[in-house]
Residue frames as qw, qx, qy, qz and C-alpha x, y, z in Angstrom:
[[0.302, 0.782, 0.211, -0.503, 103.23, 67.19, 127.68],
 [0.730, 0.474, 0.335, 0.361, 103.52, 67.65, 123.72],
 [0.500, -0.562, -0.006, 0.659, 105.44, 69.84, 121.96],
 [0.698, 0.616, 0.340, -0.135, 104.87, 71.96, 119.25],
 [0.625, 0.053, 0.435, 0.646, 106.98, 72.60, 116.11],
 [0.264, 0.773, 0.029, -0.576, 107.29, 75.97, 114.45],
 [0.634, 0.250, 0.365, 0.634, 108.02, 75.53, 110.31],
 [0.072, -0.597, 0.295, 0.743, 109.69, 78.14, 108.75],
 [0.611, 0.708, 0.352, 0.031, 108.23, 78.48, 104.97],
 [0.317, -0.398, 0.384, 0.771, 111.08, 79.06, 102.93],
 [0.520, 0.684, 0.351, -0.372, 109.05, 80.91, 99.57],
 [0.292, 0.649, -0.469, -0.524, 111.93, 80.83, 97.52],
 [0.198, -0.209, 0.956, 0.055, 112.18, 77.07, 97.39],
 [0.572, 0.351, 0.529, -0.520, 108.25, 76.57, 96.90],
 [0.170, 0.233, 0.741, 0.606, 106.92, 75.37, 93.21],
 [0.142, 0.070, -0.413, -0.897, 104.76, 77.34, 91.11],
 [0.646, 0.154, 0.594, -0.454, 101.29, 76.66, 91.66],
 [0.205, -0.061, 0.836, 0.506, 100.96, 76.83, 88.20],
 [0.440, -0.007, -0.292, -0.849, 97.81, 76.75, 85.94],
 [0.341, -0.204, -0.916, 0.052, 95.73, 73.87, 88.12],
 [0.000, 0.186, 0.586, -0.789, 94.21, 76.03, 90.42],
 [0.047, 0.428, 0.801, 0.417, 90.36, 76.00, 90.16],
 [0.098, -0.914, -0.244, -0.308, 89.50, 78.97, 92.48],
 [0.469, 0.171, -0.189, 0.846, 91.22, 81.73, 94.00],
 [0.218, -0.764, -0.458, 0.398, 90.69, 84.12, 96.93],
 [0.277, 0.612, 0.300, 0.677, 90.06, 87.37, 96.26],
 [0.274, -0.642, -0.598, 0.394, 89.48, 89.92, 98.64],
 [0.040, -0.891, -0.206, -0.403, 87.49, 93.29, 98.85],
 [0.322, 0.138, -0.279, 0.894, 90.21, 95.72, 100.42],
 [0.357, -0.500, 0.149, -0.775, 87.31, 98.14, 101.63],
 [0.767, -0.520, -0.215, -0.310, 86.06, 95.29, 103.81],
 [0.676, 0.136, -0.530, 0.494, 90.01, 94.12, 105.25],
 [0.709, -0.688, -0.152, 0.023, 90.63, 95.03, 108.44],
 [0.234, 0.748, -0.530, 0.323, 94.11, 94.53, 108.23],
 [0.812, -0.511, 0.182, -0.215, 93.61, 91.71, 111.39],
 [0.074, 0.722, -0.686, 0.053, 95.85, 89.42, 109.96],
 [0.575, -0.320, 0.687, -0.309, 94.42, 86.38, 110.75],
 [0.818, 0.554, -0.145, -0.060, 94.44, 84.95, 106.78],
 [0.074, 0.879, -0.430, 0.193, 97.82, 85.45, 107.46],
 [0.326, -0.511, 0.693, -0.390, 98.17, 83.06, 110.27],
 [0.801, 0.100, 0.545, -0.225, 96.15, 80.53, 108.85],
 [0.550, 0.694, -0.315, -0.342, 97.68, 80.20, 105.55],
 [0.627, -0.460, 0.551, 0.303, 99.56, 77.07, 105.23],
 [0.747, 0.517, 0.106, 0.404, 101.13, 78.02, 102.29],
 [0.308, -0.698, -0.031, 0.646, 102.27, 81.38, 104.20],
 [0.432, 0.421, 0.437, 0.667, 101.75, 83.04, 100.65],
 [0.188, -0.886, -0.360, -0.225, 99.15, 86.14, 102.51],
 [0.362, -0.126, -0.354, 0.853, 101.48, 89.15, 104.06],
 [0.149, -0.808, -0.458, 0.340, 100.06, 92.14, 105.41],
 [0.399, 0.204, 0.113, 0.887, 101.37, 95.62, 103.43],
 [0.035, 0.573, 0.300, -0.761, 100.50, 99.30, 104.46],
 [0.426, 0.664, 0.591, 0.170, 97.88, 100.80, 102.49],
 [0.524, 0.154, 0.135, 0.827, 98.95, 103.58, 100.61],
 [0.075, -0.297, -0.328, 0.894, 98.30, 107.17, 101.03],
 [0.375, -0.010, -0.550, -0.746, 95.74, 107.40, 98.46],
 [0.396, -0.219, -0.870, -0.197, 93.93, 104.76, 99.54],
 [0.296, -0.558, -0.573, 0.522, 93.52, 106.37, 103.09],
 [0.173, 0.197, -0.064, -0.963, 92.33, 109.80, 101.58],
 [0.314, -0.129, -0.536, -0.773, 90.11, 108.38, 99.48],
 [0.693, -0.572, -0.177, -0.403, 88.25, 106.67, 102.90],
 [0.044, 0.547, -0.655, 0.520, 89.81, 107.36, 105.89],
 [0.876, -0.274, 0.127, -0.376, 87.32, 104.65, 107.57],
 [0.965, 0.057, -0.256, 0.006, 89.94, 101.85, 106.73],
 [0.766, -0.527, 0.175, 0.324, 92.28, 99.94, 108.68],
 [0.064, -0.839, 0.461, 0.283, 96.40, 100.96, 108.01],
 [0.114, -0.318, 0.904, 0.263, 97.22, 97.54, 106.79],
 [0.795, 0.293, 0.102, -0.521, 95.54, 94.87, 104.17],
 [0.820, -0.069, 0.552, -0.135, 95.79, 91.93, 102.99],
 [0.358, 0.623, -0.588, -0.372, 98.02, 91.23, 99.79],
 [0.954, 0.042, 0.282, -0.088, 97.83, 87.57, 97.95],
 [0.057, -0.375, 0.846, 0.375, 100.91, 85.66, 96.36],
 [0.878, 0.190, 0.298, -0.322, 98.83, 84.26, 94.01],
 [0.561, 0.508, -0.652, -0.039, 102.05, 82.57, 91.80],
 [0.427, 0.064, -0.902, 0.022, 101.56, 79.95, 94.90],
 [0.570, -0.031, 0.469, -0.674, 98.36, 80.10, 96.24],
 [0.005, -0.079, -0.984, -0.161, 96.56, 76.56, 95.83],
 [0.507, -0.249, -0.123, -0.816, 93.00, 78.27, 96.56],
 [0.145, -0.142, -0.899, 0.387, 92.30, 75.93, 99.67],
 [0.242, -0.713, -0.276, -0.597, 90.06, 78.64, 101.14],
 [0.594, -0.381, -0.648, 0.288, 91.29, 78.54, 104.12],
 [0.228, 0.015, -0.009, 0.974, 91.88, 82.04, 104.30],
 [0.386, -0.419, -0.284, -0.771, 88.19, 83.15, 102.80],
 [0.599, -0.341, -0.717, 0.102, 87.11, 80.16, 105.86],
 [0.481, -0.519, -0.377, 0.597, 88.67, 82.15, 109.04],
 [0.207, 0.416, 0.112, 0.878, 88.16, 85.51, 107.67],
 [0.150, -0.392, -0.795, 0.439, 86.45, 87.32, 110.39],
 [0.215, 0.495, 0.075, -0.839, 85.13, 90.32, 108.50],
 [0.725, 0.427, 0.539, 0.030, 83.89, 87.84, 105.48],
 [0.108, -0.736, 0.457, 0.488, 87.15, 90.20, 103.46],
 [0.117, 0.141, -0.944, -0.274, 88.08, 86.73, 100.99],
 [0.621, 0.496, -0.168, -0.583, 85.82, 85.80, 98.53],
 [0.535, -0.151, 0.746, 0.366, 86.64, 82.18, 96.76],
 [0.580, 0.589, 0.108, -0.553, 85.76, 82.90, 93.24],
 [0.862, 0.295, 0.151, 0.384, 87.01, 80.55, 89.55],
 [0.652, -0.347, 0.460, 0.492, 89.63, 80.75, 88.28],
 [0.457, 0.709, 0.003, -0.537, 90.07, 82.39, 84.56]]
């Protein structure tokens, strides 16, 4: 039987995406969930999850506690993220 390998993504070591990138996810916070599953599929591992702030839940208590937050100083805009969204949250959209 195979075996898999876990890497460890060390983010301090990473390079700079720089100014190449031709599109970039975006994502609509009212639609996040908060699932997490950008997260998992990231293989940059740039996408964390952060609690939404107390404002944000007053202003519609309908959303999830947690949301989606881009490093974009080393996202490469794959899309894999906007790809496996299951709530259609990530957006690919140009670059400026």
């Amino acid at each position: 039987m195979e075996k898999g390998a876990v890497i460890k993504h060390n983010i301090k070591k990473a390079a700079d995406t720089g100014s190449w990138r031709y599109l970039k996810p975006v994502i609509d916070k009212d639609k996040c969930a908060g699932c997490g599953t950008c997260v998992k599929h990231c293989p940059e591992g740039i996408i964390k999850l952060r609690d939404r702030s107390k404002e944000e839940l007053k202003k519609n208590g309908k959303l999830s506690k947690k949301v989606a937050e881009i490093d974009y100083s080393f996202c490469k805009g794959c899309g894999v993220c906007a790809q496996v969204c299951p709530f259609k949250a990530i957006k690919m959209e140009k670059e400026k």
